[in-house]
Structure formats: structure tokens, C-alpha cells
DONULUM-680160 format. One line per 4 residues: their letters; for each residue x, y, z of C-alpha. Coordinates in Angstrom, 3 decimals. Layout:
<nodes>
a = X Y Z; ... $
</nodes>
This chain:
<nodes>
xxxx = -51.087 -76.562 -76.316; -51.129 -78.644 -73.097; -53.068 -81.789 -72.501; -56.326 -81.416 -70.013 $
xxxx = -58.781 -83.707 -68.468; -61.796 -81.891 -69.100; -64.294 -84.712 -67.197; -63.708 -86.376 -63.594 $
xxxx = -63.262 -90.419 -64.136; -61.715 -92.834 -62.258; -58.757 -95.095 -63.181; -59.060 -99.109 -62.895 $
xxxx = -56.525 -101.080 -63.551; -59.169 -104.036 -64.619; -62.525 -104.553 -66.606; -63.777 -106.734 -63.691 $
xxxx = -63.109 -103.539 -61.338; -64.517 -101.153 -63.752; -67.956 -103.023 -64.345; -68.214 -103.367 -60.333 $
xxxx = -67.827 -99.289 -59.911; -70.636 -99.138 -63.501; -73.292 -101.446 -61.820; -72.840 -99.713 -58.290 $
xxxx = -73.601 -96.251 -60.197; -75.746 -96.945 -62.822; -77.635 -100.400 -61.007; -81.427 -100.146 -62.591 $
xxxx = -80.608 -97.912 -65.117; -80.746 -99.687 -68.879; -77.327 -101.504 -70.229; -78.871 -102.903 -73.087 $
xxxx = -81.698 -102.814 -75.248; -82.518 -106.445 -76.695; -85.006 -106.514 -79.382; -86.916 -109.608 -79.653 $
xxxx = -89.226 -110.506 -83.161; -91.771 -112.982 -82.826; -93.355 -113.591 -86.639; -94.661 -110.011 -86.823 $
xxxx = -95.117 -109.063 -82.883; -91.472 -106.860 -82.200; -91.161 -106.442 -77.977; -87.984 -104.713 -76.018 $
xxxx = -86.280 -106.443 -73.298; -84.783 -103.904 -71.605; -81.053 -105.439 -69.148; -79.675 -103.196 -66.542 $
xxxx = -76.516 -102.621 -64.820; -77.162 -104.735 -62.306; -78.942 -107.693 -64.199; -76.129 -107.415 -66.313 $
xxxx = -73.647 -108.236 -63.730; -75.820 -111.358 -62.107; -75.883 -113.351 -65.751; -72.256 -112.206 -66.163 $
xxxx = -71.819 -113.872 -62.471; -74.328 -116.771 -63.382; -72.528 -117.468 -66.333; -69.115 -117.218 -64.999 $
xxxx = -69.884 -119.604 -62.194; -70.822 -122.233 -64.297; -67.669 -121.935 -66.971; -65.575 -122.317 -63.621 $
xxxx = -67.638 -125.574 -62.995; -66.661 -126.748 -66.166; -63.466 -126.252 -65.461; -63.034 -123.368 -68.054 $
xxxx = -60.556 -121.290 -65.742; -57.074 -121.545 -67.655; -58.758 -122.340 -71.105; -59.059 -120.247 -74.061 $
xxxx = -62.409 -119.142 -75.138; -63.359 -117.902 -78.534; -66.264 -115.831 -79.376; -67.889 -115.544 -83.057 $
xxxx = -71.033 -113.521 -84.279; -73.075 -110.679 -84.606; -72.906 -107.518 -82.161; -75.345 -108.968 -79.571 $
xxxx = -76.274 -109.151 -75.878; -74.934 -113.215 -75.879; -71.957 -111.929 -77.408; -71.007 -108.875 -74.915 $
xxxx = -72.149 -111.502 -71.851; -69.918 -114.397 -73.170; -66.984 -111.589 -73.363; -67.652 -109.864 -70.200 $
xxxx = -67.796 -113.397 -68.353; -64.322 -114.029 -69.766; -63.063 -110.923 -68.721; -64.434 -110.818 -64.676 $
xxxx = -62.924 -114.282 -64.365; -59.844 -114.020 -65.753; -59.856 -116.489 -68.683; -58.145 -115.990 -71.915 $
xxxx = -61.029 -114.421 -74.981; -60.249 -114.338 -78.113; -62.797 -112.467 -80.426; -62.620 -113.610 -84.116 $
xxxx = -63.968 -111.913 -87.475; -67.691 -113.733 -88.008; -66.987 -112.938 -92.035; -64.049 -115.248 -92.012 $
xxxx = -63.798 -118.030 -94.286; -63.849 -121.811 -93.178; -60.343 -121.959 -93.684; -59.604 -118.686 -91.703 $
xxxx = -61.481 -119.110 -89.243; -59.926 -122.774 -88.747; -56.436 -121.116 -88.888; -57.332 -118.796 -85.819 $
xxxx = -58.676 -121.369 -83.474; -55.565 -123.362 -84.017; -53.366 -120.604 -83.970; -55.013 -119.534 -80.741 $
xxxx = -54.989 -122.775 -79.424; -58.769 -122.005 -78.287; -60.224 -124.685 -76.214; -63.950 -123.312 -76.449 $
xxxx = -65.429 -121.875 -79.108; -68.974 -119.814 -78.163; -70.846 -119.055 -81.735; -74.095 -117.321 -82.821 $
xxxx = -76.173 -120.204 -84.720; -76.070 -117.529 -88.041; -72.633 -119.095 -88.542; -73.510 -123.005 -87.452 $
xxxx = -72.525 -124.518 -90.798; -69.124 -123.008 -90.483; -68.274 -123.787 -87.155; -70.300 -127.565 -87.903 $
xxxx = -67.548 -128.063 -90.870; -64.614 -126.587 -88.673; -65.581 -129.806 -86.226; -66.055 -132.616 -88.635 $
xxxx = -62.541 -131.795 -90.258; -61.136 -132.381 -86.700; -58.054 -129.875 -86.934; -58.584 -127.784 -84.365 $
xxxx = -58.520 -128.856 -80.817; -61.672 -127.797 -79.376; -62.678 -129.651 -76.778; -66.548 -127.432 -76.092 $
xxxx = -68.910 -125.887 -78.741; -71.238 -123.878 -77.358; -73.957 -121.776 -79.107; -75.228 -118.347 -77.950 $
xxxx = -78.872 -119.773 -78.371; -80.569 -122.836 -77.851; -79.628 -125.254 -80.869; -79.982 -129.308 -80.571 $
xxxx = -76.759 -130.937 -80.362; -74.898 -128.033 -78.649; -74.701 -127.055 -74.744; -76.135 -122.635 -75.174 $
xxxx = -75.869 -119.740 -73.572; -79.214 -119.447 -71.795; -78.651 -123.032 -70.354; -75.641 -122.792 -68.830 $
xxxx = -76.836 -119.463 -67.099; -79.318 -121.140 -65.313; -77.321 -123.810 -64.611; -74.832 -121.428 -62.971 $
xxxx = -77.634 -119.366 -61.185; -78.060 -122.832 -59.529; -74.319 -123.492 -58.833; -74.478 -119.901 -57.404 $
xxxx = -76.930 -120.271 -55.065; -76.013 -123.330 -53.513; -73.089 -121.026 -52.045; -70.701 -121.950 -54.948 $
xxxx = -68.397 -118.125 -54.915; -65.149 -119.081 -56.672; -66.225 -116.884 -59.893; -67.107 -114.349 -57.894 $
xxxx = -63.819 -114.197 -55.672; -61.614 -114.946 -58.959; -58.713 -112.705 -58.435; -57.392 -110.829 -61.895 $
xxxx = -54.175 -110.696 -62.831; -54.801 -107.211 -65.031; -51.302 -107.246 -66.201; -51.471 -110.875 -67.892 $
xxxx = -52.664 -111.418 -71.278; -56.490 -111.543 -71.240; -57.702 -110.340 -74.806; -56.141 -111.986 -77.841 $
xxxx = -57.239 -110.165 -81.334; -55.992 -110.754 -84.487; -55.120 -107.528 -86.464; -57.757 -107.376 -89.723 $
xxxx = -54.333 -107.756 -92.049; -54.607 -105.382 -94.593; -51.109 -105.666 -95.310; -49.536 -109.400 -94.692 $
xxxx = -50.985 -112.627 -92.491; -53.134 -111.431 -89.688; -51.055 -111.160 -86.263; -52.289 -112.030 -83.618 $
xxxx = -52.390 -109.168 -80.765; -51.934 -109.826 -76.683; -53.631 -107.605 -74.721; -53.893 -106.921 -70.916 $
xxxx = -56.819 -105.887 -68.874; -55.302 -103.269 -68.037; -54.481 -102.019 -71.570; -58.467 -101.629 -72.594 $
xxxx = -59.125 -99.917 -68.863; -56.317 -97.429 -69.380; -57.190 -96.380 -72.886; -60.728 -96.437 -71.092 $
xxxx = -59.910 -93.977 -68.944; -58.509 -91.583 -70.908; -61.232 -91.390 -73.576; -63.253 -90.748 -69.912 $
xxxx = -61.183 -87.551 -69.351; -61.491 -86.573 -72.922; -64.839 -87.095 -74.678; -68.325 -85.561 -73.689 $
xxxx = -70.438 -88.809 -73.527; -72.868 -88.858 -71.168; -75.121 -91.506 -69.059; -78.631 -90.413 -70.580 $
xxxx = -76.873 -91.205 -74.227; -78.285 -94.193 -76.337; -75.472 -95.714 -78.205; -75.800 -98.292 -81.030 $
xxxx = -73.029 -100.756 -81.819; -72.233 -99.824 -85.036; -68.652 -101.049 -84.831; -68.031 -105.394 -84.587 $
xxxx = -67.287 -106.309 -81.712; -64.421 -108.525 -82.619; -62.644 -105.157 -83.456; -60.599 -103.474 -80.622 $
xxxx = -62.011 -100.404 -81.383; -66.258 -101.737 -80.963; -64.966 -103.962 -77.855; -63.283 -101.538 -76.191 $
xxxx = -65.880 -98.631 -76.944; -68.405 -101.636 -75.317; -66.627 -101.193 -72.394; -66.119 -97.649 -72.626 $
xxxx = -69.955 -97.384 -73.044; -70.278 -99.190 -69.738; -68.197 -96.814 -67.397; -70.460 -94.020 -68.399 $
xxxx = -73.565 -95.652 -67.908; -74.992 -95.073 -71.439; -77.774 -97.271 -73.042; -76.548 -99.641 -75.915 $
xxxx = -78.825 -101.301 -78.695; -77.962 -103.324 -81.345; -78.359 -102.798 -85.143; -80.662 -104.630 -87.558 $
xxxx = -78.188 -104.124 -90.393; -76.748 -101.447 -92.295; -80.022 -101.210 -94.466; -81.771 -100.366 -91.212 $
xxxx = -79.649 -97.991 -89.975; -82.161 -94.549 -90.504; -84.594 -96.493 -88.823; -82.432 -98.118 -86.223 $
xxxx = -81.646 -94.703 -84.885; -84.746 -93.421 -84.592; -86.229 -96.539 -82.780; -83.813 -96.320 -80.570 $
xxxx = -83.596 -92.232 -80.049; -80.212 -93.052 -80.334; -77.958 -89.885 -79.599; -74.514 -91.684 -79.916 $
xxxx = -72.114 -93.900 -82.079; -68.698 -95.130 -82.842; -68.035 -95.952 -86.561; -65.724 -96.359 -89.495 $
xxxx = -65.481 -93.527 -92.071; -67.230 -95.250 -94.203; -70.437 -95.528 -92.506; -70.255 -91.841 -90.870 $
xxxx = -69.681 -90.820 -94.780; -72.270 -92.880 -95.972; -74.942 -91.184 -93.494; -73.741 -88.035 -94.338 $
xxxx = -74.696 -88.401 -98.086; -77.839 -89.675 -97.096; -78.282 -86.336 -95.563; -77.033 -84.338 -98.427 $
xxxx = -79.307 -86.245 -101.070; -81.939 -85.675 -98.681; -81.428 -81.853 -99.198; -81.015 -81.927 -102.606 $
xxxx = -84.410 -83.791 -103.417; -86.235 -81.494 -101.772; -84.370 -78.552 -103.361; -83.579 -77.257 -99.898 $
xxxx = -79.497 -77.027 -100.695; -79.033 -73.627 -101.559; -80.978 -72.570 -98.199; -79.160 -74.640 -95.674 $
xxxx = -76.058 -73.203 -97.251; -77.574 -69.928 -96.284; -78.670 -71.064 -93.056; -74.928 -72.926 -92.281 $
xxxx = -73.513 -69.327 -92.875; -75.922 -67.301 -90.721; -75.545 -70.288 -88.088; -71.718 -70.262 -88.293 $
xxxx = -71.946 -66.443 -87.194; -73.795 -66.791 -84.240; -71.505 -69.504 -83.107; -69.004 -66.881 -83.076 $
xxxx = -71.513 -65.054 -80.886; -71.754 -68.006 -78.580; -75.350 -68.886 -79.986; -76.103 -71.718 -80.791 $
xxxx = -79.353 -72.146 -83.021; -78.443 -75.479 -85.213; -80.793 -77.557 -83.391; -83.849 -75.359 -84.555 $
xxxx = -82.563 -74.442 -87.621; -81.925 -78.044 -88.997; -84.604 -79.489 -87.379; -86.137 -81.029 -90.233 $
xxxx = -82.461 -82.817 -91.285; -82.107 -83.982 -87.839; -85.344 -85.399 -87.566; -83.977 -87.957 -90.377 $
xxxx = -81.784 -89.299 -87.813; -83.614 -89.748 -85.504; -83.774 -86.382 -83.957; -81.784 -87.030 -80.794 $
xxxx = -78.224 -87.502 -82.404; -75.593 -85.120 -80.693; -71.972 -87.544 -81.251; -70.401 -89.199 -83.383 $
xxxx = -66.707 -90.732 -82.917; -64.977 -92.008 -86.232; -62.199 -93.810 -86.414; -60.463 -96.888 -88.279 $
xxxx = -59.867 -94.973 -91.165; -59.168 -90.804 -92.059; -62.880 -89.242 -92.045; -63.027 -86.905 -94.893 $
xxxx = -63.061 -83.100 -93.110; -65.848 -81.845 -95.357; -67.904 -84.403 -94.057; -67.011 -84.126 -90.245 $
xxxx = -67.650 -79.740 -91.060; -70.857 -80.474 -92.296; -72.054 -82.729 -89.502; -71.235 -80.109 -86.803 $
xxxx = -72.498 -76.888 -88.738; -75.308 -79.337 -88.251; -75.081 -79.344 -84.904; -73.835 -82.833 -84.307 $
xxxx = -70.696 -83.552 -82.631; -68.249 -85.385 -84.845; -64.565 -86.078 -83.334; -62.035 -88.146 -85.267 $
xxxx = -59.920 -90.476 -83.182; -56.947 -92.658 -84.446; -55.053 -95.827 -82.901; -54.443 -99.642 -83.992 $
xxxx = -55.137 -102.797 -82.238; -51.530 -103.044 -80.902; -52.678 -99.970 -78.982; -56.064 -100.722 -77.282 $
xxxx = -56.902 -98.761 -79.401; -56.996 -94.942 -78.797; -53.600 -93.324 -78.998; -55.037 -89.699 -80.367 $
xxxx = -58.240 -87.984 -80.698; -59.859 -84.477 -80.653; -62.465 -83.875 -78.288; -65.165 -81.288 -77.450 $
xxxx = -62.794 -78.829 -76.635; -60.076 -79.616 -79.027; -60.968 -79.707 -82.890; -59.638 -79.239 -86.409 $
xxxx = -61.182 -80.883 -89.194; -59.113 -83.607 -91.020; -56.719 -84.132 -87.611; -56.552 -86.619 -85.115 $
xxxx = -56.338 -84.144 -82.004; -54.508 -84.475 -79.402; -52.794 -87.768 -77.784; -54.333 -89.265 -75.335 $
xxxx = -53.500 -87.791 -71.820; -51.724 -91.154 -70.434; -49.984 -91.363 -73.917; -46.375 -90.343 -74.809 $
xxxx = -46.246 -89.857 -78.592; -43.161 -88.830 -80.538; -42.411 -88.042 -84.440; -39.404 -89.750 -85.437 $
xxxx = -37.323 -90.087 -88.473; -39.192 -86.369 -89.348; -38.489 -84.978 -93.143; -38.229 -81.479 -94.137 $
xxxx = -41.884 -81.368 -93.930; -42.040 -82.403 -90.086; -43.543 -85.838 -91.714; -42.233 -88.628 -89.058 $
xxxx = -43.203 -91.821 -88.480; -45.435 -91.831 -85.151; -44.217 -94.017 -81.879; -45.642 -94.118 -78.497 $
xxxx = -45.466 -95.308 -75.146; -48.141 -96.559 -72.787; -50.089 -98.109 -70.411; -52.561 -99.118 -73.807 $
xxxx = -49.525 -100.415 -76.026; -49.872 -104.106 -76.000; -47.728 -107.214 -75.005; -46.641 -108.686 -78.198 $
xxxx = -47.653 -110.594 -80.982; -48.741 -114.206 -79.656; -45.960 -116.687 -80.676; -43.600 -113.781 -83.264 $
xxxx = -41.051 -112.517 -81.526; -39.786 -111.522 -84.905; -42.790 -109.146 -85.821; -42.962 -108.229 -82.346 $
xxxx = -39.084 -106.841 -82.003; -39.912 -104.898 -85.265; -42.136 -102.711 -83.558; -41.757 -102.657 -79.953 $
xxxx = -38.020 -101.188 -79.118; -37.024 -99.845 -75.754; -40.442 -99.755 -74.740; -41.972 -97.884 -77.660 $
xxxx = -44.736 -98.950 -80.306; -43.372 -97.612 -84.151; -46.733 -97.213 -85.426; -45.969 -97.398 -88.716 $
xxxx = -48.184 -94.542 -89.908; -46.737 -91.510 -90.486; -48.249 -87.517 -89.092; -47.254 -84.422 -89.015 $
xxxx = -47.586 -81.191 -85.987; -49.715 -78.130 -86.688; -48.055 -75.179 -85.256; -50.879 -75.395 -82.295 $
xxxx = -49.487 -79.016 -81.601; -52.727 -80.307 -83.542; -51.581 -83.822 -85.116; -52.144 -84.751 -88.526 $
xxxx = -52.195 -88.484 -90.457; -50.052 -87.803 -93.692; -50.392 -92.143 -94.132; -48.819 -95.627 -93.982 $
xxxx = -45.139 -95.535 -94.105; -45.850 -98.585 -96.169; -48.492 -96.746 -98.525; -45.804 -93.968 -99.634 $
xxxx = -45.712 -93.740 -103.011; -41.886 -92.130 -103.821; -41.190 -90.826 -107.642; -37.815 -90.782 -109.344 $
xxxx = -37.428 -87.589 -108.280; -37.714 -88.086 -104.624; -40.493 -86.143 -104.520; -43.239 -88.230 -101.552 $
xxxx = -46.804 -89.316 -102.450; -49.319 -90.095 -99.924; -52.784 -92.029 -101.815; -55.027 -90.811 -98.920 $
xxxx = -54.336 -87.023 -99.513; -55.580 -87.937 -103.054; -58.198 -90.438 -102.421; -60.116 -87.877 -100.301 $
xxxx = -60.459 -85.770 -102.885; -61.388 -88.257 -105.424; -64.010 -89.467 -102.918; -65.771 -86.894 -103.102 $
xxxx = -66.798 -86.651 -106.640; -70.880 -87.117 -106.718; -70.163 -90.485 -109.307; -67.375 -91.839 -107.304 $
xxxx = -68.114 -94.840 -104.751; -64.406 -95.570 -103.630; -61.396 -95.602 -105.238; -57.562 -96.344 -104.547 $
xxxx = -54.836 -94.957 -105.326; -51.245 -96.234 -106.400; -48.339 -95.976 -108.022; -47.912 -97.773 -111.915 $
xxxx = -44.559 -98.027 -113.583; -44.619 -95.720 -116.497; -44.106 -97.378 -119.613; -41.624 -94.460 -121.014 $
xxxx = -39.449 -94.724 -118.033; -39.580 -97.840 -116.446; -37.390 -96.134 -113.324; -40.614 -93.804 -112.558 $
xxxx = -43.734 -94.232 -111.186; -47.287 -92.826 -112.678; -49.749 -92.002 -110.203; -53.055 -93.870 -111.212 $
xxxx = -56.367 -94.136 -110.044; -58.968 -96.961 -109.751; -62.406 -95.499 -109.356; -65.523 -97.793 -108.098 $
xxxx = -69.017 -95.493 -109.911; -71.392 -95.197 -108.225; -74.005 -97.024 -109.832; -77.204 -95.394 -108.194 $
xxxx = -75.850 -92.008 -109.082; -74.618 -93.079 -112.093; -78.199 -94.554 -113.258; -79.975 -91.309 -112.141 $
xxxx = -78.051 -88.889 -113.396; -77.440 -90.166 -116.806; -79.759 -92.800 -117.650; -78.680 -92.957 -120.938 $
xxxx = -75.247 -93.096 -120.887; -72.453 -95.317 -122.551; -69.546 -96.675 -120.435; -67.197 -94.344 -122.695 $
xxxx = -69.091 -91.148 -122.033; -69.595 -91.525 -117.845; -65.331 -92.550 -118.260; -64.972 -88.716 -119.762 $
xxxx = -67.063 -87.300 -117.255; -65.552 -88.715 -114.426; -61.666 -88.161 -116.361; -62.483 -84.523 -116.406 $
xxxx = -63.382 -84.530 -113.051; -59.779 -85.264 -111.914; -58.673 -83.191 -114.205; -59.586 -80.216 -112.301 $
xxxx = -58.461 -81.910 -109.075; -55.027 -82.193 -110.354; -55.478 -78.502 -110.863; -54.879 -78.116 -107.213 $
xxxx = -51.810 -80.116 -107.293; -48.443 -79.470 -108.241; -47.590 -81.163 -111.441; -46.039 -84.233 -109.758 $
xxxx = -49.041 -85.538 -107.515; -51.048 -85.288 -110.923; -52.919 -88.522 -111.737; -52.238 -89.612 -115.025 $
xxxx = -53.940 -92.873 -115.363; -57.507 -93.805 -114.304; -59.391 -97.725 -114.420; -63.538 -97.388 -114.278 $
xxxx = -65.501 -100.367 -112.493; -68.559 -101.132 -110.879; -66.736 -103.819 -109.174; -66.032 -102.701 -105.527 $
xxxx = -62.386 -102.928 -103.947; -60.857 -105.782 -101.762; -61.707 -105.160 -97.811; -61.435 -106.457 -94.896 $
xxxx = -64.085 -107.065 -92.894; -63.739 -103.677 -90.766; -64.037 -101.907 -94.366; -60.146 -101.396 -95.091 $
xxxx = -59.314 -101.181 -98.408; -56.465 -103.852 -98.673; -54.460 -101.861 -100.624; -51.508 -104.436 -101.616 $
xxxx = -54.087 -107.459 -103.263; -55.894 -104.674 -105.147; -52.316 -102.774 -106.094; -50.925 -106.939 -106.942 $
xxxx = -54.236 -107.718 -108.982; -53.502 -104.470 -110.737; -49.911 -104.865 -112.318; -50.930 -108.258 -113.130 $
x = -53.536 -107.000 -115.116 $
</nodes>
């Protein structure tokens, strides 16, 4: 099967040219939707394209006066409008921004400034007493603070863009004329190190427009959508779907939280999103409880079928028919892009017999992110699609399976790791990435995740265990939260490996379902359970051992399971 472009877009090789051609396109039409609370009164403030671009431009003009053009500035906080502006500013002038993780500790977060060697750090006041212990130790060398509202003590985000609006207006244009060097770095992102020290990623402008530009060719988003920002921003993959966002002139609001997210979505009418697995799944089992409740499950079934026909037919009722379970979100969702993590396939099937749009798309920071997706066109549930059009991507090191370790080359693979040449030659030779995951072809050239190379579990028998394959299908027992999967040395044989499981309940199932229940009793339920998914095995992916908690796993902040601190804490224990 052959690559297409199945929309027109246009190919920058920078952000700052990119938002130019956006605000020329889209200039009154809504950017972002900022919601303001006053006590109880809630009001909209609605920013277009082409206010968007002044404060960007007000904003820029005065970090130049401050003489911010070769520094480094940080950003820290909630997905917000201050926080895209502060980026965005960076960007269009050509100074260095370095997005950090808001959930990091003190101590973290410390590290990354001086690892960066950040000069300014711009914060949302949620995480003041952080960044206010960060400056009395003195460590880092920060020589600004500034906050992304107005706080005593600290110069703000609002201030200095009407300072700059000033500056700008008095005929000051050297923001405005900055020339970008899009091949430089300009983004610096440290990976969410799930496996070993966060590294620290260089980026180009160029890298985020190119993988820009081919998820424009690919993906069927469209300028009347209403997008909310699910994904952190300090994460490649919600920073460069910002941008993304922008070049098709779509709407963005922000969330009040995951606890708001039903409500959040129909506020906003919102008809598109970018998330992790975990949150599409999580929204999908909202729908399916839904259903149950109201003792509707056995007719939808019915309904999927008959629907599911008529597709066939080219007719396309699932609007109508599921109505009612759309209305739930909202009523106006059509797409949904997942991607950090393997979605589960049952769960992307049943959101499109439901007639909303779920692709799967796969990448890593070092890669801007998108290397693969599927598209509108182009779908198989539980694969990754297609690589992206401006992508070379190669299997190498295949086994007998076709299971290879996935490299690529590209105008999205990134510079290097900042200051580790060491970590940097292990995965960039003769101009290819080594991705470390490994994938496998379908004979229609669909691609396939099989796992980490890293993850593998291998028995004394040589036989190859990947946890996710597993893991899916533990998932999706009604009791089970999360769970993990790993290898245990088995106390006959100390040379093999028993595959175990630990399982997170879930509690609010757990407590409805059986109310009276003893920890012993839910431990057989659940044991029996993967019993009969070992029954679809053969005899050596059986898992032999299983640990119950309530206690949920090690992540990172991006919801990654960090799989070698939970695997270490368990052969301690």
C-alpha cells in the first residue's frame, strides 16, 4: 500500500512562518476560548487569530527589550492561554523554550533549570511555592522570574504585554523583523524517563513544522472543530498538536480537570481531542457503564450490528442511532487521536461503530513526535497505520516473526540529546533514529507495536514475551484498574522466568459489585479471570503468578507506567 496525501497543506519550514499563513486565513475567527470565574459569575473571552498574533508580537517586543534574545526561557503550568502565548513568543523570536513537567518535584524541577541552563523561568502562580523555594536555595542561575498572572513581588505576563504594546508603538520592530534560524535548536524537552534519568531532547523549528505538515496531509481535522487540550503542554505530543491545531484554524479551550471532563466537552461543543490511552479508555467506560445502567447493552449490540451492515452499504446511520450516547459527550464529538501509549482496539472499535473517529498515532519526543499513524482512510484496530508521508521507516534486526526494532529518518528526528553525546551516538547512526520499540508489517504494509525492546521478557527457552500483548487483555477485565506485567525468577529454576501479574482493582467496581466481599474471595474472582485468558495463550505466555492492590502503579506524569521502579520494588519485595 502506497503513502497518499489525502488533504492540500502547505509546508513551512518554521512556527513563526506557519502562525503568519494561520492568522492571514483564519484572522477573526476564534483561537482560543478563555474561561474566566468570578466567585460564581463564569464569562468567555473569546482570542482570535489575529489578536493572538498582536500579544504574541506585544509580548515578544518587550522580552527583546529586556534583552531576552539569546537567553533560555522556561515555561511551567497548567494548559493555558499564558502558557501557549509565553511559548509562541519564544518561538516567533527565535529564543531558546524549554517546557518543563508542572508535577515535578522541587528537586526535579531544580535539576532541569540547571541542566538547561535557563535564564528565565515564566510560571503559573498554582506552582509559586515551588518555584519561591527553587530561588531562596540559590542553585540555579536564573536571573528573571516571571509569573503568568499578576502576583506581588514578580514582573507577569499581562504587564509586560502592555509594556511591549507600548515599545511597539513607538516604532520599536526588532521582534517583529527577528529572523529564524529554523534549523537551530529552538525547543528543548526533557523525555518523561520511564526508563533511566530524563534526557534532555533538542529540537528544531523545523522538526515540529515538518511533523506538522504531514499530520496536515494525513488527518481529517477541520477549521469549524473545537479542540480541548487534553494533552500537557510540556509534552511534545500536546505542544506540537497546539501548533498543529493552529494551521487548521480550529478552536481550542482548556480543561477544568479530568473530573470535568463530560462537562468540559459539552460546554465547549467540543468535536475534537488528542489524548493518552488512558483518558480515551477511561471515557469509553464511562460510555459503556452508561449503557449498562440503563439496561440499554444488549440493544446497542443489536443496533452496532445492523449499523455495521449498512456501513458496508455506504450508509451511515450512527449519528441517529446513538444519539442518546453521543449526547453524553457532548453531542458534537466526531475525532479522537490517541497516542503516548497502545490504545486497546476494542475500545478504538467501539468508539467508531459509534460513529466517532478514533485514529491511533505513535512517535517519541526524539521524533517531534509523529512518526506513524492511521488516518481516515487508512485503519486497523490495534495498529499504528501508516508512516508519516515525509518519514522513512525501516524494521531492522527482524526475527522469524518479522518483529524488528523500528528506525527512521527525517525531517522530525531531532538534534541530539543536550550535553550526551554518549546517549545521543546510541541512537542516532548514519542519520537514523533506533527507536527502540519494536513492530511488526501486516501483509497490507499496516504497522504494528509488538513493544519496548527493553520491555521483552525472554524465557529459558528462547521463546519472546511482550507485557503489552498481555496487559491489554488483562485491562480489560470489568475489576481491573491497571496492571503490569513482568517477568519473576521462578523459584524451581532460578535460570527461568515466571510471567506474573500485578493487578490495581478497581475499587468502585469492586464496591458495587460485591459489597460484601473479603480480600480473599475478589483475589479468586479476579485469578479465575486470567485463567481463562491464558486459555488463549500457548502454554508459555501463561501467567502464573498474580499480586492484588488498591495501590495504583508508578507513572510519570504523561501516565506511563514506569515499568522498571515498579518491576525493582517488586523483586525486592
Amino acid at each position: 500500500m502506497e503513502r497518499e496525501k489525502y488533504f492540500e497543506a502547505t509546508e513551512f519550514h518554521n512556527i513563526k512562518e506557519l502562525m503568519y499563513d494561520s492568522v492571514q486565513k483564519y484572522n477573526e475567527k476564534t483561537a482560543f476560548i478563555i474561561k474566566h470565574k468570578d466567585n460564581k459569575e463564569v464569562s468567555y473571552e473569546n482570542i482570535s487569530y489575529t489578536r493572538l498574533l498582536e500579544e504574541i508580537n506585544h509580548l515578544g517586543t518587550k522580552f527583546y527589550a529586556l534583552g531576552y534574545q539569546n537567553k533560555r526561557i522556561a515555561v511551567i503550568g497548567r494548559n493555558r492561554y499564558e502558557w501557549v502565548i509565553t511559548h509562541l513568543t519564544n518561538l516567533l523570536g527565535g529564543i531558546l523554550s524549554i517546557p518543563l513537567d508542572k508535577e515535578l518535584q522541587v528537586d526535579e524541577l531544580e535539576s532541569c533549570f540547571i541542566r538547561s541552563k535557563a535564564d528565565v523561568v515564566v510560571f503559573d502562580e498554582k506552582y509559586k511555592e515551588n518555584i519561591e523555594e527553587i530561588r531562596r536555595r540559590g542553585n540555579a542561575k536564573i536571573e528573571s522570574y516571571i509569573c503568568m498572572s499578576e502576583q506581588e513581588g514578580y514582573l507577569s505576563i499581562p504587564e509586560l504585554k502592555k509594556q511591549g504594546k507600548q515599545i511597539l508603538e513607538s516604532g520599536n520592530k526588532e521582534y517583529l523583523e527577528a529572523e529564524i534560524d529554523s534549523y537551530k535548536m529552538n525547543v528543548l524537552l526533557f523525555t518523561s524517563g520511564t526508563t533511566s534519568k530524563s534526557k534532555a531532547v533538542m529540537l528544531s523549528q523545523n522538526n515540529i513544522a515538518s511533523n506538522v505538515y504531514s499530520m496536515q496531509l494525513v488527518e481529517d481535522i477541520r477549521k469549524e472543530d473545537v479542540n480541548i487540550a487534553f494533552l500537557p503542554f510540556h509534552h511534545i505530543f500536546g505542544s506540537t498538536c497546539m501548533v498543529v491545531m493552529l494551521a487548521f484554524g480550529v478552536t481550542t479551550a482548556f480543561p477544568d480537570g479530568l473530573r470535568y471532563i463530560a462537562q468540559n466537552l459539552k460546554e465547549y461543543k467540543v468535536s475534537i481531542f488528542v489524548g493518552v490511552p488512558l483518558l480515551v479508555e477511561a471515557i469509553y467506560k464511562r460510555i459503556e457503564k452508561g449503557i449498562e445502567k440503563q439496561g440499554k447493552a444488549k440493544t446497542v449490540k443489536i443496533a452496532k450490528k445492523i449499523s455495521n451492515i449498512l456501513l458496508k452499504l455506504h450508509i451511515d446511520i450512527r449519528k441517529k442511532l446513538f444519539k442518546q450516547i453521543l449526547d453524553e459527550l457532548g453531542g458534537h464529538m466526531r475525532f479522537v487521536i490517541s497516542g503516548g501509549a497502545p490504545l486497546d482496539k476494542k475500545v478504538a472499535q467501539g468508539f467508531n461503530e459509534l460513529g466517532i473517529h478514533v485514529v491511533q498515532g505513535y512517535g517519541l519526543t526524539e521524533t517531534s513526535p509523529v512518526i506513524a499513524a492511521e488516518n481516515y482512510k487508512k485503519m486497523k484496530y490495534g495498529s499504528i497505520g501508516f508512516p508519516m508521508e515525509n518519514v522513512e521507516l525501516q524494521l531492522v534486526n527482524q526475527d522469524e516473526q518479522g518483529v524488528g526494532e523500528i528506525r527512521v529518518k527525517g525531517p522530525n528526528v531531532m538534534l541530539g540529546y543536550y550535553e550526551n553525546e554518549e546517549a545521543t551516538k546510541e541512537v542516532l547512526k548514519d542519520g537514523w533514529f533506533y527507536t527502540g520499540d519494536l513492530a511488526y508489517f501486516d501483509k497490507e504494509g499496516y504497522l504494528f507495536l509488538a513493544g519496548r525492546k527493553k520491555d521483552m521478557i525472554v524465557l529459558k527457552n528462547g521463546k519472546k514475551v511482550f507485557p503489552d500483548e498481555l496487559e491489554t487483555l488483562v485491562n480489560r477485565i470489568e475489576e481491573v484498574k491497571e496492571c503490569i506485567v513482568y517477568g519473576m525468577p521462578d523459584n524451581k529454576d532460578k535460570n527461568d522466568i515466571k510471567l506474573s501479574v500485578k493487578i490495581v482493582y478497581d475499587k468502585e467496581v469492586t464496591d458495587e459489585k460485591y459489597p460484601e466481599i473479603t480480600s480473599e474471595e475478589l483475589e479468586n474472582i479476579i485469578w479465575q479471570k486470567i485463567k481463562q485468558i491464558n486459555k488463549t495463550f500457548p502454554p508459555y505466555k501463561y501467567i502464573k503468578n498474580m499480586i492484588l492492590t488498591d495501590q495504583e502503579l508508578i507513572k510519570t506524569t504523561t501516565q506511563k507506567v514506569k515499568r522498571n521502579e515498579e518491576i525493582k520494588n517488586l523483586l525486592k519485595q
